[in-house]
Backbone as JSON, one array per atom type, in Angstrom:
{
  "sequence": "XXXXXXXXXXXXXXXXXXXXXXXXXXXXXXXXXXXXXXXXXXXXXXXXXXXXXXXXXXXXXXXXXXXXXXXXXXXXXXXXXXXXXXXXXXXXXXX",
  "N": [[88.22, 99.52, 127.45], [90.96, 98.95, 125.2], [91.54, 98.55, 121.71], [93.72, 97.45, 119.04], [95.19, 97.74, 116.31], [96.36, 97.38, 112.78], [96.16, 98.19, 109.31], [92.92, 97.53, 109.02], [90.76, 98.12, 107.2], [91.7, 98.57, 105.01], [92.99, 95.99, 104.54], [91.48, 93.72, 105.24], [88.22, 93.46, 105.56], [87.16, 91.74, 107.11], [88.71, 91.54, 109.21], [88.01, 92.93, 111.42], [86.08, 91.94, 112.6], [86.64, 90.4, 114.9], [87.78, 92.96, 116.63], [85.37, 94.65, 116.81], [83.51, 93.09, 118.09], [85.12, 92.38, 120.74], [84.91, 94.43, 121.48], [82.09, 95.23, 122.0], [80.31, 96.3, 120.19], [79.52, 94.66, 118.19], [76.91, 92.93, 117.71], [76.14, 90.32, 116.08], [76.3, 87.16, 115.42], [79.83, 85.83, 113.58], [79.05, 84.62, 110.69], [76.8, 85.86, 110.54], [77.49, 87.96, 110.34], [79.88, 88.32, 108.56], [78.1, 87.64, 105.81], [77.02, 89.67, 105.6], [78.55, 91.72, 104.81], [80.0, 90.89, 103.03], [80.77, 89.45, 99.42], [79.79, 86.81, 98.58], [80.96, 83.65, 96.45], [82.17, 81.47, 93.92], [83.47, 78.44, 94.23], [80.76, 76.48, 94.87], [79.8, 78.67, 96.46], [81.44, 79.61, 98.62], [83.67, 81.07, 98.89], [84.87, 84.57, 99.23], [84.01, 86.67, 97.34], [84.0, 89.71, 97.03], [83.27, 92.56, 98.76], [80.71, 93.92, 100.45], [78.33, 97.31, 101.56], [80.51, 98.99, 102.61], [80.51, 101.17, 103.8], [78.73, 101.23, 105.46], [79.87, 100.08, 107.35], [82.65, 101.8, 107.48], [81.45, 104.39, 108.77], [80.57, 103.26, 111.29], [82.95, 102.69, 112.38], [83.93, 105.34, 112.48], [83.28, 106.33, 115.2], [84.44, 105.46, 116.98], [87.28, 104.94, 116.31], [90.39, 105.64, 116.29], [92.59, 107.25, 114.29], [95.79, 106.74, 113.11], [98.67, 107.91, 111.62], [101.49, 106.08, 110.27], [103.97, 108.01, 109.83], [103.37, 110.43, 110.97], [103.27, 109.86, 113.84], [106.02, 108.36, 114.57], [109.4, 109.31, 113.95], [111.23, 108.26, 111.8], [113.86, 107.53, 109.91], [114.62, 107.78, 106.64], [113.85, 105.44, 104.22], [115.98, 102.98, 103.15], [117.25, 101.7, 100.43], [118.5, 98.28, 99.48], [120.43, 96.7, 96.94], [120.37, 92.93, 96.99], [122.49, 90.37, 95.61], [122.48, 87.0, 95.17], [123.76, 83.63, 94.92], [122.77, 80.88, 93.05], [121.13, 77.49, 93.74], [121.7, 74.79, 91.36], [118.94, 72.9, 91.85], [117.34, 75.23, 92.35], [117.92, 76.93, 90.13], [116.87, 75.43, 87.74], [113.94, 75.22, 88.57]],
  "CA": [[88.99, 98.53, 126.75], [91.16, 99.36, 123.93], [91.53, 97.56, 120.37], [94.63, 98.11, 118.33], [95.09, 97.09, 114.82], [97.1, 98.19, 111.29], [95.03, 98.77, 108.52], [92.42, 96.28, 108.81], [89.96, 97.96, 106.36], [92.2, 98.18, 104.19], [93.26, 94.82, 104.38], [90.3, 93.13, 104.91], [87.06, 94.17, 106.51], [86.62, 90.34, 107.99], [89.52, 91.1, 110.57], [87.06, 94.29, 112.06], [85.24, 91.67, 113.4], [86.59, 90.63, 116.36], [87.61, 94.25, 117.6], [83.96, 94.85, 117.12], [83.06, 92.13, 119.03], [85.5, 92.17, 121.64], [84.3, 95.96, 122.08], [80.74, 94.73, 122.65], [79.8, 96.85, 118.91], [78.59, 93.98, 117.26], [76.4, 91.6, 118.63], [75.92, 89.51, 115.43], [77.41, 85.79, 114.91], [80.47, 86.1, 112.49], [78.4, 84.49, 109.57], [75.97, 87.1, 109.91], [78.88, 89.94, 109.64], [79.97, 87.59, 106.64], [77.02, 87.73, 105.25], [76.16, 90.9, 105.5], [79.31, 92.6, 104.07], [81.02, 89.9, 102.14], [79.89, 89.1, 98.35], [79.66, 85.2, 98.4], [80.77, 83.09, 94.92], [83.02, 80.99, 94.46], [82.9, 77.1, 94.46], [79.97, 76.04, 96.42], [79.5, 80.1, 96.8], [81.87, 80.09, 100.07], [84.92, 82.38, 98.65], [84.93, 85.71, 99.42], [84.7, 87.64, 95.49], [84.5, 91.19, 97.33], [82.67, 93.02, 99.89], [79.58, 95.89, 100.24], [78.22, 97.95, 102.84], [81.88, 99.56, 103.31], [80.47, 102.15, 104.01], [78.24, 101.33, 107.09], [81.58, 99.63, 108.31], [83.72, 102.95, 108.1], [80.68, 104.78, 109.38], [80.45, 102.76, 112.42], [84.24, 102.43, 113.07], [84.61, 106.61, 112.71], [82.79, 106.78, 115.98], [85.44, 104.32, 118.01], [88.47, 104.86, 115.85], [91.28, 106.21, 116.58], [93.75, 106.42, 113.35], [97.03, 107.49, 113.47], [99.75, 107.68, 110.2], [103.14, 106.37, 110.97], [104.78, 109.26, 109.32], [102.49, 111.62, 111.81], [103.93, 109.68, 115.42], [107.4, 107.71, 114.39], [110.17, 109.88, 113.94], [111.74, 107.36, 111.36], [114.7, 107.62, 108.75], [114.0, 107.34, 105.43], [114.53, 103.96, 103.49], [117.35, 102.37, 102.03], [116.67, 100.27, 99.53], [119.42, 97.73, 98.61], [119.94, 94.97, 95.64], [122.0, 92.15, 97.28], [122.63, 89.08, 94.76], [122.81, 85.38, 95.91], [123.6, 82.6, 94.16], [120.92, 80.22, 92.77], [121.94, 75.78, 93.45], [121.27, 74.26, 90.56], [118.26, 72.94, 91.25], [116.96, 76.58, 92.19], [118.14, 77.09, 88.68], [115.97, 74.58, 86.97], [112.82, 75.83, 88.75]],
  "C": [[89.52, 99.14, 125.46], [91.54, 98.31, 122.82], [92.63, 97.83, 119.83], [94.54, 96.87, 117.17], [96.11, 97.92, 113.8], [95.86, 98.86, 110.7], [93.98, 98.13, 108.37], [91.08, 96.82, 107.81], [90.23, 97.71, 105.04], [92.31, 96.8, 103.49], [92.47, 93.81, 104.09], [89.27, 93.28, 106.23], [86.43, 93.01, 107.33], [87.79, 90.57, 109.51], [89.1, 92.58, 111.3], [86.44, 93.62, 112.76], [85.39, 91.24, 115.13], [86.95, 91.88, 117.62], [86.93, 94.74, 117.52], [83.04, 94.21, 118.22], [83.47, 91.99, 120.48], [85.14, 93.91, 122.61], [82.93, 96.05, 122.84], [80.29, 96.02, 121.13], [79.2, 96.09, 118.2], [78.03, 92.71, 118.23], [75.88, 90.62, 117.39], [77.04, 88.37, 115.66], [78.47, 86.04, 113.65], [80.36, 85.45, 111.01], [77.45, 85.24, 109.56], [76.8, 88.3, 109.16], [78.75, 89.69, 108.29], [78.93, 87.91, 105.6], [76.58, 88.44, 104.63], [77.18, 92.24, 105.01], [80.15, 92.01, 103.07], [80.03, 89.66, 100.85], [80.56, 87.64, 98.34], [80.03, 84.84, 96.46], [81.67, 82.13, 95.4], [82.5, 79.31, 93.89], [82.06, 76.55, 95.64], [79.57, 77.67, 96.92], [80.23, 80.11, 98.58], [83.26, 80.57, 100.45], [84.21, 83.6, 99.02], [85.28, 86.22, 98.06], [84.65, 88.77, 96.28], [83.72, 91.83, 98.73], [81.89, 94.2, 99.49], [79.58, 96.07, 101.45], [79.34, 98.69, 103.59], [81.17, 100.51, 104.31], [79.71, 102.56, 105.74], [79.44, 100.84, 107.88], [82.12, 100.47, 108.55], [82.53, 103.8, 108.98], [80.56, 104.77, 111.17], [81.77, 102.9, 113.25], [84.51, 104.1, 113.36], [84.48, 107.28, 114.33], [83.58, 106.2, 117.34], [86.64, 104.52, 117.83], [89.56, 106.0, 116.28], [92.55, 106.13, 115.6], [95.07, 107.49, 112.94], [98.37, 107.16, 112.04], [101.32, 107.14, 110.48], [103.78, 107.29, 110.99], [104.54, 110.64, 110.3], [103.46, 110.99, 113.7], [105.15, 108.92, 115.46], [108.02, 109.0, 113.9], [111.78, 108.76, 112.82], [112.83, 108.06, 109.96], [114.43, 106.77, 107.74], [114.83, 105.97, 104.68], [115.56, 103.98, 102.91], [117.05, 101.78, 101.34], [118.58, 99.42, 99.1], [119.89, 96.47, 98.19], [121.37, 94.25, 96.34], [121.41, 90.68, 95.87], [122.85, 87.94, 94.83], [122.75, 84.57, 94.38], [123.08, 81.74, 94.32], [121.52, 78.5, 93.16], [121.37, 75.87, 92.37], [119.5, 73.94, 90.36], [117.35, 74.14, 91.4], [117.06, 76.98, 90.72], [116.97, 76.99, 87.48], [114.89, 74.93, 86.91], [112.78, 77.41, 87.86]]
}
């Protein structure tokens, strides 16, 4: 079975869980994961302030992963960047 994903450690180490899961890699409930890599606060302590244990996370994933750079397998032309200017209504304005 394969998993595909962006950057999801990057991004956030809660969306690892189900291509852990759907791999058969984690056999915890996804409030244990939570739990167990997420730092709890918050109102009622049930925000997400940050995360630990990265490290057993990349650890675990180096042994499954497969990570690839765009710049390394696209063949892509380099950006454009360019400023277009619209006009605002009124009450766009106001705001």
């Amino acid at each position: 079975m394969i998993s595909m994903t962006g950057t999801p450690l990057m991004n956030n180490p809660l969306n690892l869980f189900i291509h852990l899961k759907r791999l058969g890699y984690e056999k915890h409930a996804f409030y244990s994961f939570k739990q167990h890599y997420c730092i709890m606060g918050g109102y009622g302590g049930y925000q997400v302030m940050g995360y630990k244990h990265l490290d057993q996370l990349k650890e675990q994933f180096e042994d499954i992963m497969l990570r690839r750079l765009k710049k390394d397998v696209l063949d892509l032309p380099e950006k454009i960047y360019q400023d277009e200017f619209m006009e605002m209504t009124p009450e766009q304005e106001k705001i």
